[in-house]
Residue frames as qw, qx, qy, qz and C-alpha x, y, z in Angstrom:
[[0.951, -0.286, -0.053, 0.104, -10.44, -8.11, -15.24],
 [0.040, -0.873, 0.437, -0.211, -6.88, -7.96, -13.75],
 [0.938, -0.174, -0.301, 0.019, -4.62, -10.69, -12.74],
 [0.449, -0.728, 0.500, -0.138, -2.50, -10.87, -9.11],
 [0.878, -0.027, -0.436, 0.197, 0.17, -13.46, -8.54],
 [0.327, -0.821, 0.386, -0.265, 2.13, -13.18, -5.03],
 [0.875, 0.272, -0.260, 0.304, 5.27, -13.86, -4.55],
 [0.409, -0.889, 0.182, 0.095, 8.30, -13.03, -1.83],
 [0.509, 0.690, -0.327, 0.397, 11.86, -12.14, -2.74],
 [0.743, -0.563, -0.063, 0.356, 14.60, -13.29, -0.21],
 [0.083, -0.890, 0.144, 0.425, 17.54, -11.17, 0.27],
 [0.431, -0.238, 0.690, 0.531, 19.98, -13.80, -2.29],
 [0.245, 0.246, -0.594, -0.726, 17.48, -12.81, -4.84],
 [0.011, 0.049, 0.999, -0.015, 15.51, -15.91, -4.52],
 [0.486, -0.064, 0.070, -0.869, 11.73, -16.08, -5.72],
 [0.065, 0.083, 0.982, -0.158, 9.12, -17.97, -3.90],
 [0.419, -0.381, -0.125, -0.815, 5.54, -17.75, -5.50],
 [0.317, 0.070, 0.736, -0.594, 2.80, -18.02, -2.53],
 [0.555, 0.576, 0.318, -0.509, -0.16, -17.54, -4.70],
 [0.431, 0.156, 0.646, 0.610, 0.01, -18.40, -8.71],
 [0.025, 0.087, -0.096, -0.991, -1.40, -16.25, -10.87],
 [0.158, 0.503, 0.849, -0.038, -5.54, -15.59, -10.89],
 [0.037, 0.445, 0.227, 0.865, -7.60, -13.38, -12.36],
 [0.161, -0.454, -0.740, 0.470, -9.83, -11.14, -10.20],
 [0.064, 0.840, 0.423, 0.333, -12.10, -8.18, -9.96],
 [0.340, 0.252, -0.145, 0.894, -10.95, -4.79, -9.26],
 [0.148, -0.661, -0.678, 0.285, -13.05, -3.13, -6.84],
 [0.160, 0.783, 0.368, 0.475, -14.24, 0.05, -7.73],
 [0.166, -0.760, 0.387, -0.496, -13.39, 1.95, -4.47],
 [0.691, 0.110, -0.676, 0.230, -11.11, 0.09, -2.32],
 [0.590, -0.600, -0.529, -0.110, -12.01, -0.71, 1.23],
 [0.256, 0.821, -0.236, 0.452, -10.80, 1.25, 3.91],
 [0.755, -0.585, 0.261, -0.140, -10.72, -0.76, 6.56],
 [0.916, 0.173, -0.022, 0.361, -7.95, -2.83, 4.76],
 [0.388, 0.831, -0.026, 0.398, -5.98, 0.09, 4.69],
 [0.724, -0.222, -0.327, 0.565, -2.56, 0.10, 6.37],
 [0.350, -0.878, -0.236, 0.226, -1.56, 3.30, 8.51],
 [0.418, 0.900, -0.069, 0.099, 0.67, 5.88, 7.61],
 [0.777, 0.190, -0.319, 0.508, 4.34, 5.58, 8.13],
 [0.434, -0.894, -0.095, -0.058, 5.67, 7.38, 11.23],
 [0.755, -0.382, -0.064, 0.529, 9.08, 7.21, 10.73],
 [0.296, -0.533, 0.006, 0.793, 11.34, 10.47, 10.46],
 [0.001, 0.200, -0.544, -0.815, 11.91, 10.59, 6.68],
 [0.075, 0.324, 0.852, 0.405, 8.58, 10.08, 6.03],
 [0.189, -0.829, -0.475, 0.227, 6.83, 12.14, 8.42],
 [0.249, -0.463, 0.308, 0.793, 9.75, 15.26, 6.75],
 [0.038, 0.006, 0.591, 0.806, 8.14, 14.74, 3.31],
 [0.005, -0.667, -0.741, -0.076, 4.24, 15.00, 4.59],
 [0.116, 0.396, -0.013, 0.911, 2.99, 18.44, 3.95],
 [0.223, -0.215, -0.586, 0.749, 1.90, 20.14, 6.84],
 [0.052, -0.743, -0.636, -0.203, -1.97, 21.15, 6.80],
 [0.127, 0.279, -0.007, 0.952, -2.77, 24.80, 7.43],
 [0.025, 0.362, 0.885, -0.292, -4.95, 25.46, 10.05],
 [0.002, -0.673, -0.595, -0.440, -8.32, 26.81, 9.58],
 [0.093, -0.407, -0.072, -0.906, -9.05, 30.63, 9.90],
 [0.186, -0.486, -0.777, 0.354, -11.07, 30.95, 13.39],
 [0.026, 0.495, 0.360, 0.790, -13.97, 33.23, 13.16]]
């Protein structure tokens, strides 16, 4: 078991929780449809290495 609590941080520092804290299950492999898309902006797309393409035969 694992416990989440969510909360958001304005910029003066200020913390508001949304959620208290609960316990939950960890999912063994985590879903991928939840899964948010890679970042596209400069400095991120500068620090992804760059696949090699495959040998054509």
């Amino acid at each position: 078991m694992m416990t989440i609590k969510v909360y958001a941080v304005n910029r003066e520092g200020d913390v508001r929780v949304l959620r208290e804290r609960a316990e939950v299950v960890p999912l063994d492999e985590p879903d991928t449809s939840q899964r948010l898309p890679a970042c596209g902006c400069p400095r991120c797309a500068e620090s992804e290495p760059e696949l090699e393409p495959e040998p054509v035969q």
